[in-house]
N, C-alpha and C positions, 0 to 999 in steps of 0.2 A: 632157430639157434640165436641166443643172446653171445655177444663177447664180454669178456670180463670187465671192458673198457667202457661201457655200456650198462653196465650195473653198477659201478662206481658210478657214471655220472649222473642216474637215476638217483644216487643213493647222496651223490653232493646236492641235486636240483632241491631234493624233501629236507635234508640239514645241511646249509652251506656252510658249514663253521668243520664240518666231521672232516678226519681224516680214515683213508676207506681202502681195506688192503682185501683183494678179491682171489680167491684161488677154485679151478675149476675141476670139480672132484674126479670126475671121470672122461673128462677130455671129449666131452659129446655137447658141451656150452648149454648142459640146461639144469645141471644140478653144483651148485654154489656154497662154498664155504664162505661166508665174510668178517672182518674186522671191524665194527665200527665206532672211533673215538669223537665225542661230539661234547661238548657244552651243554647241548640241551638236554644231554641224561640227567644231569645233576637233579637229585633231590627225586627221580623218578627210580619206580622199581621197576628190575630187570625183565617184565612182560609189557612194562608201559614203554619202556625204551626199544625192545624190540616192535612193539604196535608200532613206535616212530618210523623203524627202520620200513617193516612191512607197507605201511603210507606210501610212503615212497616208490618202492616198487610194486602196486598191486596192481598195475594193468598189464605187466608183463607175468606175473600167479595168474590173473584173470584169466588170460589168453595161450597159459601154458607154455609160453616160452621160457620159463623158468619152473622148473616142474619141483626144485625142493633149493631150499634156502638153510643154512645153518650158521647163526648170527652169533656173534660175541660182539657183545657192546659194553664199552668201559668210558668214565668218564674223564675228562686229561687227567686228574690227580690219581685218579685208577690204574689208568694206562702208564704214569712214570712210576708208579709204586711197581710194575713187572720189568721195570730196564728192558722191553725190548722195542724196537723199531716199526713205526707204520709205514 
């Protein structure tokens, strides 16, 4: 079992710039909804920016402690065009 605290800072180590809002879908810490807002999307498409995010956490996929991941990544000018909060 990962914490959600845990995948954020996995998720800050691989883009320190993102801001990373982590929800745990089923309350068993191994299946993850996440937010990720980061700079370094910019100018990348939405399978390259997810690769970024997966970067990041792939020893914790590796070893199953995170059994499913569901990413939404925007980039800051992306993220203030939806008005809401990370």
């Amino acid at each position: 079992m990962i914490s959600p605290n845990q995948v954020e800072a996995m998720i800050k180590t691989g883009l320190p710039d993102a801001q990373v809002q982590v929800q745990d879908l089923t309350g068993g810490g191994d299946h993850y909804q996440v937010t990720v807002v980061s700079s370094q999307f910019e100018g990348k498409r939405r399978v390259q920016q997810h690769q970024l995010v997966y970067g990041a956490v792939k020893q914790a996929m590796a070893s199953e402690a995170i059994h499913a991941l569901a990413l939404n990544t925007f980039t800051p000018e992306e993220w203030s065009a939806t008005g809401r909060e990370v």
